[in-house]
C-alpha positions in Angstrom: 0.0 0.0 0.0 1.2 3.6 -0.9 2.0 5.9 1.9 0.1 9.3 1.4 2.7 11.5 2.7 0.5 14.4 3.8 -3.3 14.9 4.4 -5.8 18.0 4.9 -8.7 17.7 7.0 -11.1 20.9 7.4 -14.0 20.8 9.5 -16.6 23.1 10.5 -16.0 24.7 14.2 -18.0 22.4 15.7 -17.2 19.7 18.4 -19.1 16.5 16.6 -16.6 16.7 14.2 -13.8 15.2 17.2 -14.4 11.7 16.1 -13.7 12.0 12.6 -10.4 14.0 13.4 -9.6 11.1 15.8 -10.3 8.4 13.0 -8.0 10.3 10.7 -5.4 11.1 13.3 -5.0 7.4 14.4 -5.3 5.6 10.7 -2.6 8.2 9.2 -0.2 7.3 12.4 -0.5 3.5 11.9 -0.2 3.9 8.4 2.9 6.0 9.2 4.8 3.3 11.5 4.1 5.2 15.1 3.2 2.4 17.8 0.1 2.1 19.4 0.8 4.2 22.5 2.8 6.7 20.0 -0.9 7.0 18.2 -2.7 7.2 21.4 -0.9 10.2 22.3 -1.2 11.4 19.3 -4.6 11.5 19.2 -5.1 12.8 22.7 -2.9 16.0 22.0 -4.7 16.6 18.4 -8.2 16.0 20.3 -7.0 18.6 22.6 -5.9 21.4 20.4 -9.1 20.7 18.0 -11.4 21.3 21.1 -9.3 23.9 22.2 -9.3 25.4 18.5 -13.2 25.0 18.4 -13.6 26.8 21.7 -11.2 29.4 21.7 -10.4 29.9 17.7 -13.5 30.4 16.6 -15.3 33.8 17.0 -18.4 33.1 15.3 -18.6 29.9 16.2 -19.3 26.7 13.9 -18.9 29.4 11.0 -15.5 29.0 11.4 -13.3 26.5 10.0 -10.7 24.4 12.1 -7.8 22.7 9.8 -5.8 19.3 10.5 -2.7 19.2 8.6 -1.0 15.9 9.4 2.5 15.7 7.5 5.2 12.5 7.6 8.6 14.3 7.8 11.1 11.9 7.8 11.4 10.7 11.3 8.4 12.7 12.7 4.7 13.2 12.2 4.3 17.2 12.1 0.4 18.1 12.4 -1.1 21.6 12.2 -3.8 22.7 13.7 -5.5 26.1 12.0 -8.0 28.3 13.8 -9.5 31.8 12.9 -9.6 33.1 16.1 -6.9 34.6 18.6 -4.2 33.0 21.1 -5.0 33.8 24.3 -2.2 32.9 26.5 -3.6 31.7 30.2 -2.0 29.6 33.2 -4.4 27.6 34.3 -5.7 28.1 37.2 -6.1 26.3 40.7 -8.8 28.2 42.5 -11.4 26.1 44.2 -14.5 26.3 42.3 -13.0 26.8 39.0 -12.6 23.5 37.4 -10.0 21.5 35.9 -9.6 24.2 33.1 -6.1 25.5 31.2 -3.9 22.3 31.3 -4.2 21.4 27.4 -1.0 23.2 26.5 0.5 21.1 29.2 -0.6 18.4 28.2 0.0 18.3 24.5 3.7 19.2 25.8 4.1 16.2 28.1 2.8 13.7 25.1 4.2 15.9 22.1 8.0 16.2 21.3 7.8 19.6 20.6 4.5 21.9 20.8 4.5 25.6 19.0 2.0 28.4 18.7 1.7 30.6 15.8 -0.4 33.4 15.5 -1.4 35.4 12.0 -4.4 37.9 11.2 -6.0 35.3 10.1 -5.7 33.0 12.7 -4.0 30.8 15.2 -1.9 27.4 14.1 -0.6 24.9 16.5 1.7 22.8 15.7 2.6 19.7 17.4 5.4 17.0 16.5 5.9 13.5 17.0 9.2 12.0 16.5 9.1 8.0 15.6 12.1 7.6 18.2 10.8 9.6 21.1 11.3 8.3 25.0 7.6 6.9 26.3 6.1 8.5 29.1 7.1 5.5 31.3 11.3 6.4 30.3 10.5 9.8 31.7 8.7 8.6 34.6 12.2 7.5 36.1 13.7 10.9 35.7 11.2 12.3 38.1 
């Protein structure tokens, strides 16, 4: 079977459309040689920065657009994540009351290799790389 070597998925700014990113996310990584726990981060950071993208990126709302970008680079998997909307840095917060809200960046960093934000007038792009080499979570669980 021939390796597609870069797909484009655009969606409309609206959260139903998670699956379908997820499906493409997971059957471009396997096709792409990343491991199962390699895809399963994978997916988790690109469901996060599509919600986050569909929340925050998108001023009038399922109007917008969101765009997946998933690229094979050699020894990484490079995906972009397109928005219309403005970056808003935030820390998240931990006052009672206020919910488990502003860790996604965090997140995406600890199962991402790298994680960058780039912001245009027309919109926001994350990007977020996977190398095929990359430690596990569990070989960085013994440097802490």
């Amino acid at each position: 079977m021939t390796q597609v070597p870069e797909i484009t998925i655009e969606i409309p700014s609206d959260g139903s459309q998670l699956s379908r990113v997820r499906t493409a996310v997971e059957s471009f990584a396997s096709d792409h040689g990343f491991d199962e726990t390699q895809i399963y981060h994978i997916k988790v950071a690109v469901s996060e920065a599509v919600a986050n993208a569909i929340e925050h990126g998108s001023p009038r709302g399922s109007a917008n657009r969101v765009h997946i970008r998933l690229k094979d680079d050699g020894n990484k998997l490079v995906i972009d994540v397109t928005d219309e909307g403005r970056f808003r840095a935030r820390l998240p917060t931990f006052q009672p009351g206020a919910g488990y809200r502003g860790r996604g960046l965090f997140l995406m960093s600890a199962l991402m290799d790298e994680v960058d934000i780039r912001e245009t007038d027309e919109g926001t792009t994350l990007r977020l790389i996977k190398k095929r080499e990359a430690a596990g979570l569990e070989e960085w669980a013994d440097i802490f």
